[in-house]
C-alpha distance (Angstrom), angle and dihedral (degrees) to the residues before:
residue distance angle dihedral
X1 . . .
X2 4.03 . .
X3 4.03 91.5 .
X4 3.97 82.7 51.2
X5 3.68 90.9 43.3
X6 4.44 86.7 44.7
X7 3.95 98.2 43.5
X8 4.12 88.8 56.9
X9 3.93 91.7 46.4
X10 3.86 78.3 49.4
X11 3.47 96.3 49.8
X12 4.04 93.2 40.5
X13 3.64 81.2 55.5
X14 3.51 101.1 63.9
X15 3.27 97.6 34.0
X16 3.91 94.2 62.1
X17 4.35 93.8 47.1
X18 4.04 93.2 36.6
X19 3.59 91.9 88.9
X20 3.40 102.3 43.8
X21 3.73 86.8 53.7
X22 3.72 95.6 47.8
X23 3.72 99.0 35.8
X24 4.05 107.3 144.4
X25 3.37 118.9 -98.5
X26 4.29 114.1 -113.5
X27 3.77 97.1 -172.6
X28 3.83 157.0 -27.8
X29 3.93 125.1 -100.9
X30 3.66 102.1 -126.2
X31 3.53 101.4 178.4
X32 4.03 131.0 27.9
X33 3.46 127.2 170.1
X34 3.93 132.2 -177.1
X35 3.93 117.0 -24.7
X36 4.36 106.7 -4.0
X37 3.61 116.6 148.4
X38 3.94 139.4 -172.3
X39 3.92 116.7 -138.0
X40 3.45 102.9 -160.1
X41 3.84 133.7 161.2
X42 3.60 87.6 -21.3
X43 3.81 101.8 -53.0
X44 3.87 116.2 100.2
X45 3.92 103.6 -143.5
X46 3.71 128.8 -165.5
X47 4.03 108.2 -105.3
X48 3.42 105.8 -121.8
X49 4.40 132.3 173.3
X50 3.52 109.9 -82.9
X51 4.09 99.7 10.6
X52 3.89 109.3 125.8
X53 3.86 134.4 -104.2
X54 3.43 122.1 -137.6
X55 4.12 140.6 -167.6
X56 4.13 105.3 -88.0
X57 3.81 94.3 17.9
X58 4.26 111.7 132.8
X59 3.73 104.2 -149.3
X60 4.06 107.1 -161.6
X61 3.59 125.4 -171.0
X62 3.86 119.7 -171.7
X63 3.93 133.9 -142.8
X64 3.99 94.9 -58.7
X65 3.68 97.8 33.2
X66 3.62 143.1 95.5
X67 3.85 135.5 162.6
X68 3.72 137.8 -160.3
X69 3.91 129.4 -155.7
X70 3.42 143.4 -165.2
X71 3.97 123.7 -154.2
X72 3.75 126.6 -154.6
X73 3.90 93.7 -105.8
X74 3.95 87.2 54.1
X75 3.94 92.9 -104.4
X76 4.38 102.7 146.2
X77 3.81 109.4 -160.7
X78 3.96 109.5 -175.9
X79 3.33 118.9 -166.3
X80 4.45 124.4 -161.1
X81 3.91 132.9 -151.7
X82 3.74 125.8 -36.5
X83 4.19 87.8 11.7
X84 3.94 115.7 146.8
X85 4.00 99.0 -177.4
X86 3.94 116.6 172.7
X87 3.69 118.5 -162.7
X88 3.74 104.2 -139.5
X89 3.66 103.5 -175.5
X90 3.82 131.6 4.3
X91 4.12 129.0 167.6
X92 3.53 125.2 150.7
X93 4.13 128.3 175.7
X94 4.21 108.1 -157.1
X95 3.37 84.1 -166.2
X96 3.82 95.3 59.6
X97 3.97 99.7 20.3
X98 3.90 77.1 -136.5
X99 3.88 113.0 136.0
X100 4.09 154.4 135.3
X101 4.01 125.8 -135.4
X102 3.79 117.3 177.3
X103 3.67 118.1 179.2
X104 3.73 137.8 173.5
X105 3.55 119.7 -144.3
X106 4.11 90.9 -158.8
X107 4.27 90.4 174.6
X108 3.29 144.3 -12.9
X109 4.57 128.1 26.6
X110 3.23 124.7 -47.9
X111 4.08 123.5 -167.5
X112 3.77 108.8 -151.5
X113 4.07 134.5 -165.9
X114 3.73 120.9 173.3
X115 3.64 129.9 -133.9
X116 3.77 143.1 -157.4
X117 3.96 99.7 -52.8
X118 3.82 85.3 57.6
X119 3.96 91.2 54.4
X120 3.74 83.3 49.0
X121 3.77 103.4 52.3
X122 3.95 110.7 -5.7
X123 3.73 92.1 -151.7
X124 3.99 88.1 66.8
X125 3.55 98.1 92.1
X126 4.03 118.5 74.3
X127 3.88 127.7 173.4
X128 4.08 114.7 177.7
X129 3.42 114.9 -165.9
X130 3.88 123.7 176.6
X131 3.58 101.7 -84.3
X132 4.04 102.4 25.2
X133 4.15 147.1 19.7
X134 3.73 109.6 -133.1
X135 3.73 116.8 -163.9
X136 3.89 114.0 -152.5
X137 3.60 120.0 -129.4
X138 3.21 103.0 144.9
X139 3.55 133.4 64.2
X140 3.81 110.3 -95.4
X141 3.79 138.8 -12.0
X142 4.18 147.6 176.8
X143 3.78 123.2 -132.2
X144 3.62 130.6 177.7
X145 3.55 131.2 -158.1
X146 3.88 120.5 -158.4
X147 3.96 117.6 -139.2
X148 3.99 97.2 -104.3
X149 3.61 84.6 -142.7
X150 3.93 97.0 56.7
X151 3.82 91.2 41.5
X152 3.77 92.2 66.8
């Protein structure tokens, strides 16, 4: 009865971290400069070229860094110093060109241009930032967010 009770705590186990160790990959940093970190699952992990980007990661960069990334549907988001962007939801089907990308620019600039999802359904693409939602329908686009703190 316990080894019963033990294999389906087991299995429960797994089946609650699987995900998060299997979650699909949205994109590729391409470019990382000075101090850029992931926060992901937890663990805050230096941003380096090639390492992946993935739905609910918060990439950082401090006061001498910056980071570029490429998606899967070809979308590049770039972000400068003193960002903190979190990429809320991302899916994209290459088969389709159907997809959703929701990011929130918390602080900091962020250099945007779209990809295929956005030529498929223009209302696709979705950055928050504190004090508005932008929807992309164009092709590319700067924002900057002020440090609420140093605006008052």
């Amino acid at each position: 009865m316990f080894s019963a009770f033990l294999r389906t705590a087991v299995i429960a186990g797994f089946s609650l971290t699987l995900p998060l160790a299997f979650a699909a990959d949205a994109g590729r940093v391409k470019t990382s400069k000075g101090a850029v970190t992931i926060e992901r699952a937890g663990q805050r992990l230096p941003a380096a070229v090639g390492m992946t980007v993935q739905e609910k990661d918060v990439v950082s960069t401090g006061a001498d860094g910056s980071v570029g990334i490429s998606f899967t549907d070809n979308s590049m988001l770039s972000a400068g110093p003193n960002s903190v962007l979190i990429l809320d939801k991302y899916a994209f089907d290459a088969a389709s060109g159907k997809g959703a990308m929701e990011a929130n620019l918390a602080r900091g600039t962020l250099a945007a241009v779209s990809g295929k999802m956005v030529k498929s359904a223009p209302e696709s693409m979705k950055i928050r930032t504190p004090a508005a939602i932008m929807g992309v329908r164009g092709t590319e686009f700067v924002v900057k967010v002020e440090d609420p703190a140093a605006v008052r």
